[in-house]
N, C-alpha and C positions, 0 to 999 in steps of 0.2 A: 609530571605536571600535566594535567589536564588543560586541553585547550576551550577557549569558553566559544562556544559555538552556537548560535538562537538564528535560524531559518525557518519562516512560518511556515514552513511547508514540511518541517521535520513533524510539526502535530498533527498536520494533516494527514502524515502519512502513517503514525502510529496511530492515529484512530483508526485510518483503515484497516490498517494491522488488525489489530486488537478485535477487531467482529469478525473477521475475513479466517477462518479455517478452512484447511484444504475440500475441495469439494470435487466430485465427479461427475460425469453427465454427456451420452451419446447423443443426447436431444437437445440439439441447438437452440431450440426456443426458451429451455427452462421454464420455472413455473414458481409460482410464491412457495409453494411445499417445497417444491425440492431445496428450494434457496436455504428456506428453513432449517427443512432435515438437513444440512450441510452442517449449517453454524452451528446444530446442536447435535452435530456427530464427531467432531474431534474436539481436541481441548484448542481455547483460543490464543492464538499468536502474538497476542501481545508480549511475551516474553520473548518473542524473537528479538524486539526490538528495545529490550534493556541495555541499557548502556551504547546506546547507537552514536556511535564517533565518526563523523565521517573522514576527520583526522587520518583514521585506524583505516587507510583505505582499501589494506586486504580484507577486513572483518566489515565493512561495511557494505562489501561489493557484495561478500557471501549472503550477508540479509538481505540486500535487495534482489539478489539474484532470485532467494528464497524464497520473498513477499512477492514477487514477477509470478512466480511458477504457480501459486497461490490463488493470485488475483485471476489470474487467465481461467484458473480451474473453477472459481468460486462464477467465474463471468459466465460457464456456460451451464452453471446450472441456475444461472437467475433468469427473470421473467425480463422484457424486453423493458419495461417502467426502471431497469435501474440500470440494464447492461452499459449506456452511454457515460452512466459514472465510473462502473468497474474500466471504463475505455479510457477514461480520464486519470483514473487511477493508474493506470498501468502504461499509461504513454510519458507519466511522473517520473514513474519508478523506472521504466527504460531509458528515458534521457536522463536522470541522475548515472545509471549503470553505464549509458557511454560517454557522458560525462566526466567520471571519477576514472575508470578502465585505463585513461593515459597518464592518470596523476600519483602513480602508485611512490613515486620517487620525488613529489611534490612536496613542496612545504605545506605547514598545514595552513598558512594565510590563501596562498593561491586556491588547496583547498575548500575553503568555504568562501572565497569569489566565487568557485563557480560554484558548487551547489546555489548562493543564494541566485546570482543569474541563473541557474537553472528554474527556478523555485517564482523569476517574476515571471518567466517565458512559461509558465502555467497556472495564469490567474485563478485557474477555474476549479484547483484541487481541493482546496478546502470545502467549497461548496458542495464538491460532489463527496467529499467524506463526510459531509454533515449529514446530507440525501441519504447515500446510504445508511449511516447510521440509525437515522429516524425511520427508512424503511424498515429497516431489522427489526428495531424496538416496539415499532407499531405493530407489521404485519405476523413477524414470527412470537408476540406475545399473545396475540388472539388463537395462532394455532396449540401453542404451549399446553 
């Protein structure tokens, strides 16, 4: 039995998903190409985050630990215009991860108490998964 679970911050954080492939980058500042050639160098992660239960909170820990490692890698090959969302991003996906990390033997009500208190204690992730996404759209379509 599936438990019914709607945290606005669950879509926010599959959109970010879902643009964000793993990326590389020695050069802290990034650059709109590199950000680019990232997104359009692996396949994209939204299928990490099919079926995302946070219920399930060994399998949910394991995706966001995933999308964590992801977003960090994607942050330091972007240009500095987006790095404060990737930062927004990933301070999400870290307080969900030490969030859920003590609730492994938790009911699934208590569960999604806190995710969704996780999720108000970060007004600002939707918007910055929006940003990002419209940066992608825009700027790595012109390079395409």
């Amino acid at each position: 039995m599936a438990p019914r679970w709607r945290a606005a911050g669950a879509a926010a954080l599959v959109a970010t998903v879902a643009l964000v492939p793993a990326a590389c980058s020695d050069d802290e500042s990034g650059s709109p190409e590199e950000l680019c050639r990232a997104l359009r160098s692996q396949p994209a992660l939204s299928s990490t985050f099919n079926g995302f239960d946070p219920t399930d909170v060994p399998a949910a820990l394991e995706q966001l630990r995933s999308a964590r490692v992801t977003l960090g890698e994607l942050r330091d090959a972007a240009p500095s215009e987006v790095k404060d969302d990737l930062s927004v991003e990933i301070d999400y996906v870290q307080a969900l991860i030490d969030g859920l990390e003590p609730l492994e033997a938790a009911d699934s009500a208590e569960v999604v108490a806190t995710v969704r208190a996780i999720t108000a204690d970060h007004p600002d992730v939707e918007a910055a998964a929006a940003t990002l996404a419209a940066y992608s759209e825009e700027t790595c379509a012109r390079e395409g």
